[in-house]
C-alpha positions in Angstrom: 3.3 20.4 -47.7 -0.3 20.8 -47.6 -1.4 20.7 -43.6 -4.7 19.5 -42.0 -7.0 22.5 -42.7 -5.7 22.6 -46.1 -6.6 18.9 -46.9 -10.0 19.6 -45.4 -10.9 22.2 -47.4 -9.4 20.9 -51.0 -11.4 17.7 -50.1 -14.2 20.0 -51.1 -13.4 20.2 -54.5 -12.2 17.1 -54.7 -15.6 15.7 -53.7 -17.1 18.8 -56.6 -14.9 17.7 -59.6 -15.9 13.9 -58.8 -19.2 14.5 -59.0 -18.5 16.3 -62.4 -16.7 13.6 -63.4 -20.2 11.3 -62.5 -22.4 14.0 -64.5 -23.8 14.3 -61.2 -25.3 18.3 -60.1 -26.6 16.9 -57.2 -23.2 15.5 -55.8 -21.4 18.7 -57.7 -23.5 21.3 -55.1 -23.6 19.3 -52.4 -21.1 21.3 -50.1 -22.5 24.4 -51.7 -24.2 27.0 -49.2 -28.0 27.6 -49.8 -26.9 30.8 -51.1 -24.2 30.1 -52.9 -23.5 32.6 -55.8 -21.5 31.4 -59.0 -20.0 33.9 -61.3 -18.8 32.8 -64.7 -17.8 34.7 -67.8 -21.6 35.5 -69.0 -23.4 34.1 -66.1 -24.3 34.6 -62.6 -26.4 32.2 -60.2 -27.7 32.7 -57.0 -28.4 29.8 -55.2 -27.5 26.1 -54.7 -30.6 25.0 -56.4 -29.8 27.4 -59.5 -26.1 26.1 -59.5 -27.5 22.8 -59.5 -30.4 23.0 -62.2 -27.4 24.8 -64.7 -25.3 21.8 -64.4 -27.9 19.6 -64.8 -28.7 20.7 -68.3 -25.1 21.3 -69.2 -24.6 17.7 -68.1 -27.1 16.5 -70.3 -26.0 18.4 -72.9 -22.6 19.9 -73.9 -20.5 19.2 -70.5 -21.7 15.0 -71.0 -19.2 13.3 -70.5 -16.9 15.7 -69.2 -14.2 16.4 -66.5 -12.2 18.9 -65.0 -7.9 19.4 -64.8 -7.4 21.6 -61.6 -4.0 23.1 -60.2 -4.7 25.0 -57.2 -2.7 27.6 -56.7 -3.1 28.6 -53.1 -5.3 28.0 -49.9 -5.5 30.9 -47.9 -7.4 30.8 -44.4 -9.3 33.8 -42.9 -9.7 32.9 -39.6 -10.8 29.3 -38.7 -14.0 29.2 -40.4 -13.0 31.1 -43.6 -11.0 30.0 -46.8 -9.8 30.7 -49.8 -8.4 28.7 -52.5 -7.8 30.2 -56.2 -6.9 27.5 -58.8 -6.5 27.3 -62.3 -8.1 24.8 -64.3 -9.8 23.4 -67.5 -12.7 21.7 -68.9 -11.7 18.7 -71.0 -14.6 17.8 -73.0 -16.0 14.2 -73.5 -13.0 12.4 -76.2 -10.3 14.5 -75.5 -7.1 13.9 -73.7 -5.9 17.6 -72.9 -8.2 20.9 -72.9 -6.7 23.9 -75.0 -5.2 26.4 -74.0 -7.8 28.8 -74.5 -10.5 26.8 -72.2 -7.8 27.5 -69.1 -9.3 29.7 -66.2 -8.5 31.4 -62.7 -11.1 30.7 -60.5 -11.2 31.7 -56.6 -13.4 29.3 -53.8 -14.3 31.3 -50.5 -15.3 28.6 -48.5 -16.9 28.9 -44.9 -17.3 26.1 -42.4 -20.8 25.8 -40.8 -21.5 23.2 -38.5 -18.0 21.9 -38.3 -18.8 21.1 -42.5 -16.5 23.0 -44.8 -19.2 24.7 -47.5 -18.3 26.5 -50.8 -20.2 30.0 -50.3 -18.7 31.5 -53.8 -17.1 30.7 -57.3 -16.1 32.9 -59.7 -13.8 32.6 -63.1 -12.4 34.3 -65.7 -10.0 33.6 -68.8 -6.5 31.9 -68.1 
């Protein structure tokens, strides 16, 4: 059973892969850091405001209309303002019903709560 802190920080990416869902890069980096960093296979950004400008084009472009199939694996808490969470997931494109099995990725979210506001401070994926 997921427990309180759990919920609080999964509400994170739930809030994250709505905003996907809505095409929406501001919503999407909204609970990112100022300084988040995002590392993808071929890409690295620094910044909210990088994050967000990527996913603004890739919304407009090959990622319209898109959404994303997550399975998180595990939360793991470092302390009480620390977290962890490694999920796999998928990006199923605009007319599909499934993503194939070669789109699947392992991604791990260090989160930290400022302010009493859980915050993503890091992404980073690679292949399934």
């Amino acid at each position: 059973m997921t427990d309180t802190k759990d919920r609080e920080v999964l509400a994170v990416l739930d809030n994250l892969y709505q905003a996907w869902a809505d095409n929406d890069a501001d919503g999407l980096v909204a609970s990112y850091t100022e300084d988040a960093t995002s590392i993808l296979p071929g890409s690295y950004s620094t910044g909210r405001a990088a994050t967000r400008d990527r996913m603004a084009a890739a919304f407009a472009g090959p990622l319209k209309g898109s959404q994303v199939r997550d399975e998180v694996q595990s939360v793991r808490h470092l302390g009480a303002d620390a977290a962890i969470v490694v999920t796999r997931s998928a990006v199923v494109m605009a007319g599909e019903t499934e993503a194939p099995d070669d789109r699947w990725v392992v991604a791990t979210w260090t989160l930290t709560r400022q302010n009493g506001r859980w915050l993503l401070a890091a992404y980073h994926n690679c292949p399934a």
